[in-house]
C-alpha positions as CSV (number, residue, x, y, z in Angstrom):
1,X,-4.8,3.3,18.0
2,X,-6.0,3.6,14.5
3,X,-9.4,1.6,13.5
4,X,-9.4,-0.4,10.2
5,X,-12.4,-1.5,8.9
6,X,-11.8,-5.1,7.4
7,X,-13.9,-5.4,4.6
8,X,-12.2,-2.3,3.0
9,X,-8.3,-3.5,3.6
10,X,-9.1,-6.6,2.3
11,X,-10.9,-5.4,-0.8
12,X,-13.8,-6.7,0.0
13,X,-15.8,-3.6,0.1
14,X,-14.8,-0.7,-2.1
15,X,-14.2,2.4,0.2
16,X,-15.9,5.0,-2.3
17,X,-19.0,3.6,-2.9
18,X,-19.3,0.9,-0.5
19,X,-20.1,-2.2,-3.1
20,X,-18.5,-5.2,-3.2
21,X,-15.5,-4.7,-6.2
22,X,-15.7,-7.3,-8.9
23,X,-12.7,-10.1,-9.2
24,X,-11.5,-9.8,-13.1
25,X,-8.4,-10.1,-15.1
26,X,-5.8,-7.2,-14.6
27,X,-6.5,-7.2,-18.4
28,X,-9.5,-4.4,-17.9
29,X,-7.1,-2.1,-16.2
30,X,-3.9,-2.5,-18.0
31,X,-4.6,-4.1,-21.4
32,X,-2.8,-6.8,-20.3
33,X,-2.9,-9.7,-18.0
34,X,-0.7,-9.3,-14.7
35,X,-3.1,-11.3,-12.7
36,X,-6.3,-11.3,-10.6
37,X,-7.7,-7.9,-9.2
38,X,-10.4,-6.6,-7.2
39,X,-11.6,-4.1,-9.5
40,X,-14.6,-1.1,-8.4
41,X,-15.6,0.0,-12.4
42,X,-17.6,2.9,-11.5
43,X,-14.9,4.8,-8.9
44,X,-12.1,3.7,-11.1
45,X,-10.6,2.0,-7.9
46,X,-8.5,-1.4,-7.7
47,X,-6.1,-3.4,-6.4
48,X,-4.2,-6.6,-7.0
49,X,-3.8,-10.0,-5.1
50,X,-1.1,-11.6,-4.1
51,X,0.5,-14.5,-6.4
52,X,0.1,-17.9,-5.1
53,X,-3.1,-17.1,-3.0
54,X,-6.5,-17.5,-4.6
55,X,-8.2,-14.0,-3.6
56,X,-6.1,-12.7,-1.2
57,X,-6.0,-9.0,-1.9
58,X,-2.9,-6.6,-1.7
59,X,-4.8,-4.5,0.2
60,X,-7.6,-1.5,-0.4
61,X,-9.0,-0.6,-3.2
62,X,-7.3,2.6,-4.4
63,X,-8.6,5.5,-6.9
64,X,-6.0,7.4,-9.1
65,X,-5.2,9.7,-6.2
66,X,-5.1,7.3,-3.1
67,X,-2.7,5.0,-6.1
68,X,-0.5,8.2,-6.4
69,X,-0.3,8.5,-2.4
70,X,0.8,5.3,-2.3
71,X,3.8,4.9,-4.9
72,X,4.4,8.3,-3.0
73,X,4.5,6.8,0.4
74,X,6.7,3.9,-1.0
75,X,9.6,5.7,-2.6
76,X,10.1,7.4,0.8
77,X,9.9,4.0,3.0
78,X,11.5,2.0,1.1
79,X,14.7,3.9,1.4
80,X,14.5,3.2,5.0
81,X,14.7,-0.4,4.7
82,X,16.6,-0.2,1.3
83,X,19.4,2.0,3.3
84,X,20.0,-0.9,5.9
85,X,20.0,-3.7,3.5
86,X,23.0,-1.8,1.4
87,X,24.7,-1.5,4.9
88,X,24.6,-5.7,5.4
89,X,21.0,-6.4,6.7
90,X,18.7,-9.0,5.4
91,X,16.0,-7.7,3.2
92,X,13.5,-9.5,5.5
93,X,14.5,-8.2,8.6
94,X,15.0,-4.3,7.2
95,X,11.6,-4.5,6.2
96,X,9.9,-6.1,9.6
97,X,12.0,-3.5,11.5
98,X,11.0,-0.4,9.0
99,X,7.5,-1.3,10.0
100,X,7.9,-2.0,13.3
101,X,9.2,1.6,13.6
102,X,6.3,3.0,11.5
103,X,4.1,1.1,13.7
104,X,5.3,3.2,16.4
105,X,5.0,6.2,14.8
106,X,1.6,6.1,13.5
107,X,0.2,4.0,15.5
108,X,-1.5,1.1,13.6
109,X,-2.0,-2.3,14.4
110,X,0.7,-5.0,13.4
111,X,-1.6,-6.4,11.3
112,X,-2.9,-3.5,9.3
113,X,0.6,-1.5,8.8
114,X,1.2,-2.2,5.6
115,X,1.1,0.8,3.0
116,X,-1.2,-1.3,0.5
117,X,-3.7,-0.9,3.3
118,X,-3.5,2.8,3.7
119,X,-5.4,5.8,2.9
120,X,-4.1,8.9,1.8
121,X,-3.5,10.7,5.1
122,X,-1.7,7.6,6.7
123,X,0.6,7.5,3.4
124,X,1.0,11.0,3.9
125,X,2.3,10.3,7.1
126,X,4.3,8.0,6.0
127,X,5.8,10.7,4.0
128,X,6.3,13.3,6.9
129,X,7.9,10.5,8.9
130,X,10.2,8.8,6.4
131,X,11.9,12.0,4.3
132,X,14.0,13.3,7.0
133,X,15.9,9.7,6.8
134,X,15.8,9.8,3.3
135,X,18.6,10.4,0.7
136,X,16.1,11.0,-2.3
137,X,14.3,14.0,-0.6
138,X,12.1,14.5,-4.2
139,X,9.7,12.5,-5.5
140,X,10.0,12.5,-9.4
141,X,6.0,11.6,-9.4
142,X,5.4,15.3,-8.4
């Protein structure tokens, strides 16, 4: 089974440099305010939190190519789980079975299979896994 260390999926720990990210307005990043982020200046690496929850993180700190992996990894997956909903599933449960089944095939822990917590081999497998079930077989990002 895959090891996480904790400190990095939960942006507490930057995985480039190893300091602990500042917490600033998504202002610095974007030029406008979409929230609270864990933000790493120097390696150009962040992440958001998730609304309602005071510094709960959306996972790992990402650079511009581990970010790319990542919107990479999701337009693959969520066509899995996108598929079953358009064929009468809940949204919830499509989603808790599409990771259940990535789970499987990668081998993470429950609790740590979530793409936000990724690095860019893992959302590369999530790529190699997901496209053969996939309508969309391009990315337009490439």
């Amino acid at each position: 089974m895959i090891e996480f260390d904790k400190e990095i999926v939960t942006a507490r720990k930057c995985p480039y440099c190893g300091l602990k990210p500042d917490y600033v307005d998504s202002k610095v990043v974007y030029g406008k305010s979409y929230g609270m982020i864990y933000y790493c200046k120097d390696c150009d690496a962040y992440v958001g939190v998730h609304h309602g929850t005071s510094k709960r993180s959306l996972g790992r700190l990402a650079d511009r190519d581990l970010r790319h992996a990542k919107k990479r990894a999701h337009f693959y997956f969520d066509q899995l789980w996108k598929t079953a909903t358009e064929q009468g599933r809940g949204k919830g449960k499509s989603r808790k079975l599409a990771y259940a089944w990535l789970r499987d095939k990668i081998g993470t822990p429950k609790k740590f299979t979530h793409i936000g917590m990724f690095d860019i081999d893992l959302c590369n497998k999530v790529v190699e896994y997901s496209m053969p079930y996939c309508r969309k077989k391009t990315y337009p990002g490439n």
